[in-house]
N, C-alpha and C positions, 0 to 999 in steps of 0.2 A: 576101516574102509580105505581104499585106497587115493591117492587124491587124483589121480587120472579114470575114476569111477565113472561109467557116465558123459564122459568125455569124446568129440570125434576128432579124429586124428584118418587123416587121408596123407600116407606114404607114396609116392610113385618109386618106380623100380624095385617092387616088393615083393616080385616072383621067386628072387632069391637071393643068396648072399648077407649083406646088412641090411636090405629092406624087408628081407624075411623075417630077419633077425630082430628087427624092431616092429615088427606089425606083430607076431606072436608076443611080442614080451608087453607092446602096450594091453592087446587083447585079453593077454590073463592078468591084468593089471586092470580090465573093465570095461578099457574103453572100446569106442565102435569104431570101426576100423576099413576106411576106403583102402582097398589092395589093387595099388595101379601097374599094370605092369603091362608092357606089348606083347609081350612074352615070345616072340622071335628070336632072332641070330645078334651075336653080340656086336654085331654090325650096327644092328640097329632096323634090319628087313624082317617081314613077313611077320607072323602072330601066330600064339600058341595059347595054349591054357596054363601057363603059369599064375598067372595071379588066383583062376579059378581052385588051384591047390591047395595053394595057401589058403584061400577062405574056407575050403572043405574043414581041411587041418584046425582052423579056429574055432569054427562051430562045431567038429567033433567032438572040443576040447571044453564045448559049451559056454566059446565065446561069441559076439558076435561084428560080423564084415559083411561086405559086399566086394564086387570084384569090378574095375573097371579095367578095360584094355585100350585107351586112348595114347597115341604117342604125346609126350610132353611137348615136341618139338613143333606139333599144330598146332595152331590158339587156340582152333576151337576142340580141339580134343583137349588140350590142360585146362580149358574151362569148365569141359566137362566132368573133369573128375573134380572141383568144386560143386557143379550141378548136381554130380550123383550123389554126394555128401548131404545136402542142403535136403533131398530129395528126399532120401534114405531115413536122414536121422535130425533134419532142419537146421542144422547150422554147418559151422565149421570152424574145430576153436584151437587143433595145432594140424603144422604142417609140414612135413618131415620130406625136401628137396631132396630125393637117392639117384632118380635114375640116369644111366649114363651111357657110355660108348666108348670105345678107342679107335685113334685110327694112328699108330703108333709108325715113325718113319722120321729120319734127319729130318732139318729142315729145308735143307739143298733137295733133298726127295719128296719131298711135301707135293701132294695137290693142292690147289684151293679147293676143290672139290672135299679134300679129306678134312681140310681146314675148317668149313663152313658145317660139315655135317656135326664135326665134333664141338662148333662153338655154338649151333642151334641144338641140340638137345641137352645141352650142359649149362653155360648159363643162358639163351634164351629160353629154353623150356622152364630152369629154375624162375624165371623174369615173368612167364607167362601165366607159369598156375600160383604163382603169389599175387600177381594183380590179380588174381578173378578170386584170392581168398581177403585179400586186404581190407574192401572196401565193407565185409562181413564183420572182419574183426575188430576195424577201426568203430564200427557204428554198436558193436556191442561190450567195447572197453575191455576186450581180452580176447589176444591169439599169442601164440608161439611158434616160433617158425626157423627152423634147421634148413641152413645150405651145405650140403655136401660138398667143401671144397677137398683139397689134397695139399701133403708136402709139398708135391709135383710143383702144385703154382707158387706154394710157403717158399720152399728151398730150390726149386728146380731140378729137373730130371731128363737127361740125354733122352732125345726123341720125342718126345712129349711137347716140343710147342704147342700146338694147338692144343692139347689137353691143361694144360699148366696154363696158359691164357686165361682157359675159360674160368680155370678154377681160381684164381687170382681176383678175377671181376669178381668174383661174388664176396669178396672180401667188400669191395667199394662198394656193391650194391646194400651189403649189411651195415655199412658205415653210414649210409646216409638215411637206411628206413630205419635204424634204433634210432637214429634222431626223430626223424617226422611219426615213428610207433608210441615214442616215449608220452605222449601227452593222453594216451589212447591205454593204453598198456598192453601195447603190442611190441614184444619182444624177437627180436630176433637175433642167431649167432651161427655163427661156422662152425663146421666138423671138421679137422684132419684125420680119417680114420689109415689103418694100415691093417689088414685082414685080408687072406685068400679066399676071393671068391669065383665066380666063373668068371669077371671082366679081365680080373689080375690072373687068373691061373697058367695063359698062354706068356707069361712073361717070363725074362730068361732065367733058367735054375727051378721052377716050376713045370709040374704035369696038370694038365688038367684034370685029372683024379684028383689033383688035390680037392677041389671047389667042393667034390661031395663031402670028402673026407678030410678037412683041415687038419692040421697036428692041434693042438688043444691052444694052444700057446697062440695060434692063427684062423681061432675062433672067430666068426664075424660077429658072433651074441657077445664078445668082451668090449665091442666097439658100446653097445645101445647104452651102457650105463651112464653113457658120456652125454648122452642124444634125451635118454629119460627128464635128465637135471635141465639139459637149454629148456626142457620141452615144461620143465615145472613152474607151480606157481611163484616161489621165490627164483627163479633165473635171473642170472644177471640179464645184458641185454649187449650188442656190441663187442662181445667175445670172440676168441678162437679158441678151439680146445681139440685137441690133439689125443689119438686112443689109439695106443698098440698092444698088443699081448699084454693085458691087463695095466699096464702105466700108461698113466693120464697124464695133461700136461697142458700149459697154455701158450700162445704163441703171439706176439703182439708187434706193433712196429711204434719205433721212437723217432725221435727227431731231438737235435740237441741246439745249443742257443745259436750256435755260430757266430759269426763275425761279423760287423756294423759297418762295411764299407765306403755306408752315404752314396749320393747322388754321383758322386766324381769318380766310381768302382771304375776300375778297367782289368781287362785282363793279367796285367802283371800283378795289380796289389793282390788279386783273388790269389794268385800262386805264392807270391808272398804270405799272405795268411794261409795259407793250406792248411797247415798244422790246428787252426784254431777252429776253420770251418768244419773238420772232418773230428775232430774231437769229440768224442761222444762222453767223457767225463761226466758233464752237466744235460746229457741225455732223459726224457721223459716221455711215458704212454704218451700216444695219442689224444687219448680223454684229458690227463692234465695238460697236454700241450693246447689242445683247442682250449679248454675255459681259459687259461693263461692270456691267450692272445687277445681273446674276447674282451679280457678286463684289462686290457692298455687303454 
């Protein structure tokens, strides 16, 4: 039996691309399966039946979903696709953050208008349907739970401020709830996925034809293997993990000892040490850097 038997797992942005890709793959894997998706313009307007597809497609397949079309970027719609979970199937025990937007343009070209739409459905919406799944998980000692971040935010990517922002926070937002999830066993981790779907299809060197038909290699089903493992019972917690055309990878940020300046620093000795500050030699994860500091 599978160990996601049984299991409810509520995706937003699962009408296609990677959230299709991981709602079909948990649902023949057993679990029940909330399919959130607006299903509109990749704007992020209007509504469609996309989600409703995919749950056709599940229970065709003799699995089973339900279908919500709430925008994540409303509280009370991200609340509601915990609501229809709980409703559905009474609980809620992973949560797979996908849905997203672009609003791609320098940043000398930028609206705040284009800024705010892409930093509210991306991490506020991630921000929104995990509090209304937290307080479920925390009180029944097990959830799992995937932020769709990106390279964009990892490495950066011309045009993409506001995209790469957003995806960036949810780095910090995962850094601080694997702490306060860990006493509960509530796990959570970031995704960098890389896969053509219809968000990325409009991008340079790309047809939108691709998004139906990916080459094999730009599959969005090579991403979920990556999303299965955060989403399992043995997951680490406080991860990045990175998926492209079938290579995995992890991605992490360090900090190294630096220099002891003392109380008397001023700007010339800091340039004076430069070499020793910037020295990443004696460089360590995160995780060892925090307990490190904790035990001075």
């Amino acid at each position: 039996m599978s160990e996601f038997e049984g299991k409810v797992v509520a995706i937003t942005g699962a009408g296609g691309g990677l959230g299709k890709a991981h709602a079909l793959e948990f649902a023949r894997r057993g679990a029940k399966v909330v399919v959130n998706d607006l299903g509109g313009s990749m704007d992020g307007s209007g509504e469609g039946d996309a989600a409703d597809v995919v749950v056709a497609e599940i229970k065709a397949a003799g699995g089973e979903a339900i279908a919500n079309k709430a925008s994540v970027s409303d509280r009370a719609g991200a609340k509601s696709i915990v609501t229809d979970a709980v409703d559905a199937y009474g609980t809620i025990d992973i949560l797979v953050n996908n849905a997203g937007i672009l609003r791609d343009k320098s940043f000398k070209n930028m609206t705040l208008d284009e800024w705010d739409l892409v930093m509210n459905v991306h991490i506020n919406g991630t921000a929104y349907v995990t509090h209304a799944a937290w307080p479920i998980m925390y009180a029944q000692n097990y959830g799992r739970i995937v932020c769709t971040s990106s390279g964009s935010g990892l490495w950066g990517n011309f045009g993409q401020a506001n995209y790469a922002s957003a995806k960036m926070a949810m780095v910090g937002l995962m850094n601080v709830l694997s702490l306060e999830g860990a006493s509960h066993n509530v796990k959570i981790n970031c995704l960098g996925p890389a896969a053509i779907t219809r968000m990325t299809a409009n991008l340079p060197g790309r047809s939108p034809m691709d998004a139906d038909n990916p080459p094999p290699i730009s599959a969005p089903s090579l991403i979920t293997p990556a999303v299965l493992y955060m989403c399992s019972a043995d997951a680490p917690s406080g991860k990045i993990f990175e998926a492209a055309g079938g290579r995995y990878s992890t991605a992490a940020m360090y900090g190294n000892d630096g220099a002891n300046l003392g109380v008397d620093a001023t700007y010339e000795t800091f340039v004076e040490n430069l070499d020793e500050i910037t020295d990443m030699a004696t460089s360590e994860d995160g995780v060892a850097r925090r307990k490190r500091q904790r035990a001075v």
